[in-house]
C-alpha positions as CSV (number, residue, x, y, z in Angstrom):
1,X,-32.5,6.0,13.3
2,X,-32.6,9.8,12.2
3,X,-36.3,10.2,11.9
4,X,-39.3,8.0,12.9
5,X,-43.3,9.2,12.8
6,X,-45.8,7.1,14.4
7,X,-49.7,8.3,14.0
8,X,-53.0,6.9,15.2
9,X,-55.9,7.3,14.0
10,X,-59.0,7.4,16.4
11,X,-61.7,4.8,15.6
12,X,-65.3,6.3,14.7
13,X,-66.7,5.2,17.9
14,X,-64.1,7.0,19.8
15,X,-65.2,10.4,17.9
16,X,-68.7,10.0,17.9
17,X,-68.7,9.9,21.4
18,X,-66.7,13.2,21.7
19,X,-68.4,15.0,19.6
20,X,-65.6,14.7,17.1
21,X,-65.0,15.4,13.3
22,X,-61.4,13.7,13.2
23,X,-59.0,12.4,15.8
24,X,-55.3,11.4,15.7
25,X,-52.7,10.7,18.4
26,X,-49.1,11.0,16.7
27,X,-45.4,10.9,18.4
28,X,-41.9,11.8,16.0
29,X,-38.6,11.4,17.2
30,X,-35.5,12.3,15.6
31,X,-31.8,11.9,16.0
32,X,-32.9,9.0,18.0
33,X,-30.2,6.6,17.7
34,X,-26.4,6.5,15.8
35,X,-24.9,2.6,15.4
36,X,-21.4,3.4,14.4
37,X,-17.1,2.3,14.9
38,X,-16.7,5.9,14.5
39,X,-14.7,8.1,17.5
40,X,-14.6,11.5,16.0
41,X,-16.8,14.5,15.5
42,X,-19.9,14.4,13.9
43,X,-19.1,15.1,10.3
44,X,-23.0,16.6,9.8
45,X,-22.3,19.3,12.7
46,X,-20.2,22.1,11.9
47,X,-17.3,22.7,14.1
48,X,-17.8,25.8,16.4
49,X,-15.9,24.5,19.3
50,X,-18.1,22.1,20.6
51,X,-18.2,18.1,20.1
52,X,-22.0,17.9,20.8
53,X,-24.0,15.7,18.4
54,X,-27.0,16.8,17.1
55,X,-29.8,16.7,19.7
56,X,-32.4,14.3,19.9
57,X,-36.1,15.5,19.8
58,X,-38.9,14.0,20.5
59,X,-42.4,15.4,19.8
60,X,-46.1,13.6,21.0
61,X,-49.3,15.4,20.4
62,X,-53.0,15.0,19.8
63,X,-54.9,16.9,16.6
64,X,-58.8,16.8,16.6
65,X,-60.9,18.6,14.0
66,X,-64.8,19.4,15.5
């Protein structure tokens, strides 16, 4: 899985309650999982020593919009 992107969107009630315009609650993730037979390097990282994969990153947030 190299990229996934998951967003909410808040219901009306929810805003109207706080006042709000827009609301969304959203979480991406990438380099989140590799299924593969392969052993060596990671072909997409360029070799500078090292035989770390790309890192995984995760991000969560809220956006709102009064």
């Amino acid at each position: 899985i190299r990229t996934l992107s998951l967003s909410y969107q808040l219901h009306t009630s929810i805003l109207e309650r706080l006042h709000l315009e827009k609301g969304r609650i959203f979480l991406n993730g990438q380099n989140l999982y590799t299924l593969t037979n392969y052993e060596g390097l990671d072909p997409e990282t360029p070799f500078n020593g090292s035989q770390f994969s790309a890192l995984r990153t995760i991000t969560a947030g809220l956006e709102f919009q009064f």
